[in-house]
N, C-alpha and C positions, 0 to 999 in steps of 0.2 A: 568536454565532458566525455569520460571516458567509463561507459560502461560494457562491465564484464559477465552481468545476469540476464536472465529473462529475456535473451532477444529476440525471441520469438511471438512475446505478448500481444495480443490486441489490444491497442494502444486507445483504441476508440472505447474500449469498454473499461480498461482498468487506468488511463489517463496518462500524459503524456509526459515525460520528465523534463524538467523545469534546471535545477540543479543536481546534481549528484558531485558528492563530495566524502574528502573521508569520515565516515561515521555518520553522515547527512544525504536528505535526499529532498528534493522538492517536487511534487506532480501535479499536475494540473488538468481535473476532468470534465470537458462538458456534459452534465448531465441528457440526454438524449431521451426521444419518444420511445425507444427502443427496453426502454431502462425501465419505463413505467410499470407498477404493478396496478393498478387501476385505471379509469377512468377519469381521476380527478387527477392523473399525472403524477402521484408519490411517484418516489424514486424507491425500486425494493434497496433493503441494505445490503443483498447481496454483493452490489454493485459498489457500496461506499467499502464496506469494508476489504476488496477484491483491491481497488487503489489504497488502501492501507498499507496491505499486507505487500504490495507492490511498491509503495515506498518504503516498507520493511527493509523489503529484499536489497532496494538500490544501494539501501543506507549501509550494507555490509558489502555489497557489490564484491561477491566472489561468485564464479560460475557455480561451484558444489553447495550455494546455501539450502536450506529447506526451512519451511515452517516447523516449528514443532508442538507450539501451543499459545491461544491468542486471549488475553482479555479484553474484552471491549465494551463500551455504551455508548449509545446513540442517543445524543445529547436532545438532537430537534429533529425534524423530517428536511427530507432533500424532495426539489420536486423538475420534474421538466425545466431542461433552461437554465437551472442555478448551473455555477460557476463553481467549481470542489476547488481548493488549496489545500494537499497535503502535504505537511513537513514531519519528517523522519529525524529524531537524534539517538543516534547509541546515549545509551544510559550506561548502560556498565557490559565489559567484556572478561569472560574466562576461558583462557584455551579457545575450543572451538565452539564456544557458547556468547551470542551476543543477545541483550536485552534492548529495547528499541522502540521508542516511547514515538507515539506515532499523532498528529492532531488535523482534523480534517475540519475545517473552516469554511463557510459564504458567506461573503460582503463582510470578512471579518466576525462571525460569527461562531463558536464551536462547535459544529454542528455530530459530530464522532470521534472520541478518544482511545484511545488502546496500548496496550504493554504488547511487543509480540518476541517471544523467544525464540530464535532463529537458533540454527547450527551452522558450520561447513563442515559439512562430511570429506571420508579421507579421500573417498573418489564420487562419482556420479550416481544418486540414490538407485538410480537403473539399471549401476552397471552388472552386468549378467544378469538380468531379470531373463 
């Protein structure tokens, strides 16, 4: 498994890859106490949709990709404990523009869906910031 993004991420928060492949990505996240937004253990979505966007990136797996715009629903609630499965497929690619249909799963369940339009820029979004 050869990836060329993100290799900096915290893996514990945005989950840990599974497969990466071309145009595909697999991640897998323990939901943690850390993750909670309450007391009763929800999981905020910050956290699901962060491993989306994360199997996004694998799925195009070039160093220059960026987000550039996300739809998403959040099907059910994630809580303490559950077990994420995200898989990533490119849907459609132009030029420097991929579309990237993203499904986040427990026990087999759909638990967050999302389109995320990625790019790769021609160099590093930072470069000369």
């Amino acid at each position: 498994m050869d990836i060329n993004t993100h290799e900096y991420i915290d893996r514990s928060l945005c989950g840990e890859p599974v497969a990466v492949g071309n145009g595909s990505s697999e991640v897998r996240l323990i939901c943690t106490r850390n993750m909670a937004a309450d007391v009763s253990g929800l999981v905020h979505g910050g956290f699901i949709f962060g491993m989306a966007d994360y199997a996004a990136m694998l799925a195009v797996n070039h160093p220059n990709v960026v987000l550039a715009g996300a739809e998403s629903r959040f099907l059910k609630p994630s809580q303490v404990g559950d077990v994420l499965i995200a898989k990533a497929t490119e849907q459609d690619q132009d030029g420097r523009k991929h579309i990237i249909k993203v499904e986040v799963s427990c026990k087999g369940n759909v638990v967050f869906s999302g389109t995320f339009t990625c790019f790769v820029t021609k160099e590093h979004v930072l470069a000369g910031a």
